[in-house]
C-alpha positions in Angstrom: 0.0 0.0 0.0 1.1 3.3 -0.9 1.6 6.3 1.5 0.6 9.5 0.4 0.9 13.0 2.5 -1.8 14.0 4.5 -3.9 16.6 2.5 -2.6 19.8 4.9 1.1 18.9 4.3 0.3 19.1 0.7 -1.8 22.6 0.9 1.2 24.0 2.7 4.2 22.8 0.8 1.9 24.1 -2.4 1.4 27.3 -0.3 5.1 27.6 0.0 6.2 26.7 -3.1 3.8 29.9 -4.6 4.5 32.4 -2.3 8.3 31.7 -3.4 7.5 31.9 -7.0 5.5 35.2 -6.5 8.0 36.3 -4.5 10.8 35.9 -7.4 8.6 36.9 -10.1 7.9 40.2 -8.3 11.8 41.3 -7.7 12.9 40.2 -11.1 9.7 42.8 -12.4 10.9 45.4 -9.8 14.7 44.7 -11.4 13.3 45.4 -15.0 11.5 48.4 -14.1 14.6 49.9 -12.5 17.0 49.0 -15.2 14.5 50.1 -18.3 11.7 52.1 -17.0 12.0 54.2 -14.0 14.8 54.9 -11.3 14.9 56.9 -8.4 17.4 59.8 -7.8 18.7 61.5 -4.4 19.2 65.6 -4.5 22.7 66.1 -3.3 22.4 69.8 -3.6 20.7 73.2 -3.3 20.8 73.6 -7.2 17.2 72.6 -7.3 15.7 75.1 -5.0 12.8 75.8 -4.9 11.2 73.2 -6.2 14.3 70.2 -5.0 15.6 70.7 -1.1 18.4 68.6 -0.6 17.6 64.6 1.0 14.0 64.6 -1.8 14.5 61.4 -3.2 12.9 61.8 -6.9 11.4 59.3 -9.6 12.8 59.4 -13.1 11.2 58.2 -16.0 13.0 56.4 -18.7 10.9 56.1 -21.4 10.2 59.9 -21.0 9.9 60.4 -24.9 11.1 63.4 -26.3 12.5 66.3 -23.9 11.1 69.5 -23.3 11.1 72.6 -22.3 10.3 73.6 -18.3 11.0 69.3 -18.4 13.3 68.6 -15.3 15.9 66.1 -16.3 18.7 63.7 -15.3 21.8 63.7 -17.4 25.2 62.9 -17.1 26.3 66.4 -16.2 29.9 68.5 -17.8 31.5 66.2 -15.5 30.2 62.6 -15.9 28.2 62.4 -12.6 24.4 61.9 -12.6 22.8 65.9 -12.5 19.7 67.3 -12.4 18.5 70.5 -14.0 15.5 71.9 -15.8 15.4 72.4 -19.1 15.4 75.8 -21.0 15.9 75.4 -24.7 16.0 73.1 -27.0 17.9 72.8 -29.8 17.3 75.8 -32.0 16.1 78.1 -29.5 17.9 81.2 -28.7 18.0 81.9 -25.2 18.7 85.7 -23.8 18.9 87.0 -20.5 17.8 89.2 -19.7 14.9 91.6 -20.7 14.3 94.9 -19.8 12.3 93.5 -16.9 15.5 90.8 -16.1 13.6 87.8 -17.3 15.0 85.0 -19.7 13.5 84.6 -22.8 13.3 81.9 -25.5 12.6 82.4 -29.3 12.0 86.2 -27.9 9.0 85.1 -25.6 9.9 85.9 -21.9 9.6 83.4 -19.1 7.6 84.2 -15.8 9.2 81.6 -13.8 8.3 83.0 -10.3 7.0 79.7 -9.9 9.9 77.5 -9.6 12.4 80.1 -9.2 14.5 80.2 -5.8 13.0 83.6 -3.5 15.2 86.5 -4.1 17.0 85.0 -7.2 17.5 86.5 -10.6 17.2 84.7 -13.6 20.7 85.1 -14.1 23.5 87.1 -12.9 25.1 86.8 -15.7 24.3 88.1 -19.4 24.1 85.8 -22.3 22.7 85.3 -25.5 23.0 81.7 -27.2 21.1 79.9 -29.8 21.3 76.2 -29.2 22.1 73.6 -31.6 19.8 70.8 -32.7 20.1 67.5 -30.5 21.6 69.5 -27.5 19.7 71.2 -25.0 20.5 74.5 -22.1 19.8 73.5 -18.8 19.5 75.7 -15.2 19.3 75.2 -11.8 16.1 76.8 -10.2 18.3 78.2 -7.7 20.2 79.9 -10.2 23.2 81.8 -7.5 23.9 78.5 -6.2 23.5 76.4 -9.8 26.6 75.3 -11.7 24.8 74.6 -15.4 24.9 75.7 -19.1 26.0 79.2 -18.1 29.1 77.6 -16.3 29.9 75.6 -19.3 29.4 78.1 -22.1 33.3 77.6 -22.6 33.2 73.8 -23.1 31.3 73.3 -26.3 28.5 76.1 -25.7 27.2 74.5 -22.5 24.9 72.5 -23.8 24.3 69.0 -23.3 23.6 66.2 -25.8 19.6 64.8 -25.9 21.0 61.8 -25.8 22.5 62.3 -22.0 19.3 62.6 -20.5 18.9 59.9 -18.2 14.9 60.7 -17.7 12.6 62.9 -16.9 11.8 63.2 -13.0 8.0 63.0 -12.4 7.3 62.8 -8.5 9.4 63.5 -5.3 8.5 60.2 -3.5 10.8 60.9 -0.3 10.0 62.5 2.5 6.4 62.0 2.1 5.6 65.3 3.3 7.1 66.9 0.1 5.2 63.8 -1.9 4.3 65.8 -5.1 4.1 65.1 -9.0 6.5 67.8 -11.1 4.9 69.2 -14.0 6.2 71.1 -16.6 5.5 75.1 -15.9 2.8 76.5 -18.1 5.4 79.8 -19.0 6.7 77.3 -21.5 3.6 76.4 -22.9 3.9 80.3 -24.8 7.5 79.5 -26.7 7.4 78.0 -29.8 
């Protein structure tokens, strides 16, 4: 006479074996969606401020399409290390600073960025005038006095950064979940063409 298992031992080692498979099956998802969809980035710095304090932890999108302006991205900055800044122009804009009224403008359409920008900063402190080349893109800080970006670079090839750089777009602060948030791109850009 055969001996089989008692019907509960069976239930549980089935239970097991399940929970292990769900178990691997969800980490090797969460693996693919870090390596091809989203990843999460850690502000190091006060470049970002107002709308990044240093310790947000962000969510970058990988499959962000094509980049825009007022779009905050992730790149590999002027000196290889991951960086994040927002976008200002794309390739053949012309971007000026400043105005009469000390504004940037784009394709001659000045930016209210009272929104994002840093309290008691300027647009710039620095004058400039450059028209940027297709595929690249001029990036600033929102805290512009304390921002090392395009206007620090103008020297190395123009400042700009290739399209291709761009890690992602950052979406959400996730981390702390008091500054939980989605990041949308500022409706002063939705006037430049």
């Amino acid at each position: 006479m055969a001996v089989t298992e008692e019907p509960e031992k069976v239930k549980k080692k089935s239970a097991v074996r399940e929970t292990l498979f769900l178990l691997v099956v969800g980490v090797g998802v969460a693996l693919l969606l870090q390596a091809f969809v989203v990843k999460s980035f850690w502000i190091p710095s006060e470049s970002m401020e107002k709308t990044l304090l240093i310790g947000d932890r962000v969510s970058v999108n990988k499959l962000h399409g094509e980049t825009e302006r007022g779009d905050i991205v992730v790149f590999k900055g002027w000196n290889g290390e991951d960086t994040i800044k927002r976008v200002i122009g794309v390739g053949g804009d012309k971007v000026v600073c400043c105005d009469a009224k000390r504004r940037l403008t784009v394709n001659g359409v000045a930016l209210e960025e009272k929104d994002y920008l840093f309290p008691g900063d300027y647009p710039s402190g620095d004058k400039f005038s450059v028209t940027v080349p297709k595929g690249k893109l001029w990036l600033m800080g929102d805290h512009r006095a304390n921002s090392a970006d395009s206007r620090d670079h103008v020297d190395l090839p123009g400042g700009w950064i290739d399209e291709d750089e761009v890690t992602g777009r950052a979406w959400a602060i996730y981390w702390p979940l008091s500054r939980m948030t989605i990041l949308s791109r500022p409706e002063t850009f939705a006037n430049v063409h």
